[in-house]
C-alpha positions as a Markdown table, in Angstrom:
| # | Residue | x | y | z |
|---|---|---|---|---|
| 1 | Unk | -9.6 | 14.0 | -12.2 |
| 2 | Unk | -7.7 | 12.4 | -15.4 |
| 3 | Unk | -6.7 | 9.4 | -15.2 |
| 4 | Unk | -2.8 | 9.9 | -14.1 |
| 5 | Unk | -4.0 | 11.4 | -10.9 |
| 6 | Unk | -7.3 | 8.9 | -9.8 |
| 7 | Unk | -6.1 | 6.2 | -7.1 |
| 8 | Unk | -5.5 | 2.9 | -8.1 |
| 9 | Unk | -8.7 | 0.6 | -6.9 |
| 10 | Unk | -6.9 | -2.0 | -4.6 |
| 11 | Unk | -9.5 | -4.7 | -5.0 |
| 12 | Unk | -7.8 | -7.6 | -6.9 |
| 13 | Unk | -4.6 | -6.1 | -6.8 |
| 14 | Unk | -4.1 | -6.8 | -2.7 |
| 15 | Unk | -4.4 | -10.2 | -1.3 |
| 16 | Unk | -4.3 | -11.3 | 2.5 |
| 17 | Unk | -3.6 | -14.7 | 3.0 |
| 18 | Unk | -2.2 | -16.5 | 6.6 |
| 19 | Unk | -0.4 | -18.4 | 4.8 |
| 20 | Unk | 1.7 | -15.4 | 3.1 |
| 21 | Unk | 3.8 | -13.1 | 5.3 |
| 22 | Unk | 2.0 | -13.9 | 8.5 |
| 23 | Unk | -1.5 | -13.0 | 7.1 |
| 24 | Unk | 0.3 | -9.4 | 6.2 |
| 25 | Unk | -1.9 | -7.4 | 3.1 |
| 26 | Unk | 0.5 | -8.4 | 0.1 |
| 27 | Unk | 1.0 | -7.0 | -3.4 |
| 28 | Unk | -1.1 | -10.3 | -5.1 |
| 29 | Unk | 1.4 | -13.0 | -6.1 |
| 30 | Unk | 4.3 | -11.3 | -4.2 |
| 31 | Unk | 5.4 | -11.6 | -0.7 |
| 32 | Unk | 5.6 | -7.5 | -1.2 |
| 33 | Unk | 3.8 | -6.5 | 1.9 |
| 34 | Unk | 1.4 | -3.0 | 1.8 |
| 35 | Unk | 3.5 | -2.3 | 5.4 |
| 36 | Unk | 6.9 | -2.3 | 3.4 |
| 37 | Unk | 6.4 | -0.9 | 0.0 |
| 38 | Unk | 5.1 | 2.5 | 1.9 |
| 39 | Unk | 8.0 | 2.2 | 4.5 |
| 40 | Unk | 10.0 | 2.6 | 0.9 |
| 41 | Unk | 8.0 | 5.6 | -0.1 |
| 42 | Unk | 7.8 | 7.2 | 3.4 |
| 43 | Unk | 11.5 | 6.6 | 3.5 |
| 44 | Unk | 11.9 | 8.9 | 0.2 |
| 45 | Unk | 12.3 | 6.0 | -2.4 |
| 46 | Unk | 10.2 | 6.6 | -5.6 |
| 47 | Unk | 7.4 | 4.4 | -7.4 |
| 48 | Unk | 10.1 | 4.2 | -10.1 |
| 49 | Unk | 12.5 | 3.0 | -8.0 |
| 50 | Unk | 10.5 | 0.6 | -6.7 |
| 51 | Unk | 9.2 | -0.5 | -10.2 |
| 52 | Unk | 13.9 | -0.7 | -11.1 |
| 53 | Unk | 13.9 | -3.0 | -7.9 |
| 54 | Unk | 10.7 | -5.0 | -8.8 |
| 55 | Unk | 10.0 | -5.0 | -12.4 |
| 56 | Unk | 7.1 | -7.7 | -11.9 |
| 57 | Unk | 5.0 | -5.1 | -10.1 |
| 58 | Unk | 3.4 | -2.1 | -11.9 |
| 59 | Unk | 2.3 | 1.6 | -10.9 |
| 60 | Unk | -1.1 | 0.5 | -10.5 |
| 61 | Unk | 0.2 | -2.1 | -8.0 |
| 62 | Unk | 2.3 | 0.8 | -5.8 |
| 63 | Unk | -0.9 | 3.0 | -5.8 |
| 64 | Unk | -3.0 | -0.3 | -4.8 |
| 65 | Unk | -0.7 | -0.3 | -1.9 |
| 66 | Unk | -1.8 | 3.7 | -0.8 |
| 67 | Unk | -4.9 | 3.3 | -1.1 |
| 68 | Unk | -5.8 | 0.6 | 0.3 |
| 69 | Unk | -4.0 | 2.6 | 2.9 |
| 70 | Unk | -5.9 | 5.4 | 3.0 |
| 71 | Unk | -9.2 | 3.2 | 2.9 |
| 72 | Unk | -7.9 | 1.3 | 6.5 |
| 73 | Unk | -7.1 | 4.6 | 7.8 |
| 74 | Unk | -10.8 | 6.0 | 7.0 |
| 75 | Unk | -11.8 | 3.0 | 9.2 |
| 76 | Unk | -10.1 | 4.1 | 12.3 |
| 77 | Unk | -11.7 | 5.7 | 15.1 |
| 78 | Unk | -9.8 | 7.7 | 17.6 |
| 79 | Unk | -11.4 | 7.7 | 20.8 |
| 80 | Unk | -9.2 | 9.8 | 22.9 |
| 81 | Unk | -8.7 | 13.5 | 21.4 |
| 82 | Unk | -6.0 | 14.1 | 24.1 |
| 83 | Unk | -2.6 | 15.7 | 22.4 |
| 84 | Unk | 0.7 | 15.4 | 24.8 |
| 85 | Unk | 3.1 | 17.1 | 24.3 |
């Protein structure tokens, strides 16, 4: 895996302090929440979009933000299998 394509470690890069966006994971020294840059990407926006829109954040910052999603997500235990339909 080359560098272009290995996650961004999120360590140092995300922050989580009550006293910044209701406690809320936050791009450090931003009130950029994890929650709302992926609701950007999810909604179709691009990193480089959000880089136009915020030019004091970097890549590394956006990829900080996915996985330190993915990392929450692998701590997540589903307890009921069930699927409804």
């Amino acid at each position: 895996m080359d560098d272009e394509q290995r996650p961004a470690e999120w360590e140092g890069r995300i922050t989580v302090d009550p006293a910044v966006s209701v406690g809320k994971p936050v791009i450090k020294g931003t009130r950029l929440s994890v929650e709302y840059i992926l609701d950007l990407l999810a909604g179709g926006h691009s990193i480089d979009e959000l880089l136009e829109s915020w030019p004091h954040i970097s890549r590394e910052d956006v990829l900080a933000c996915i996985t330190y999603a993915r990392d929450t997500v692998r701590e997540i235990r589903v307890l009921d299998h069930k699927v409804r339909v």
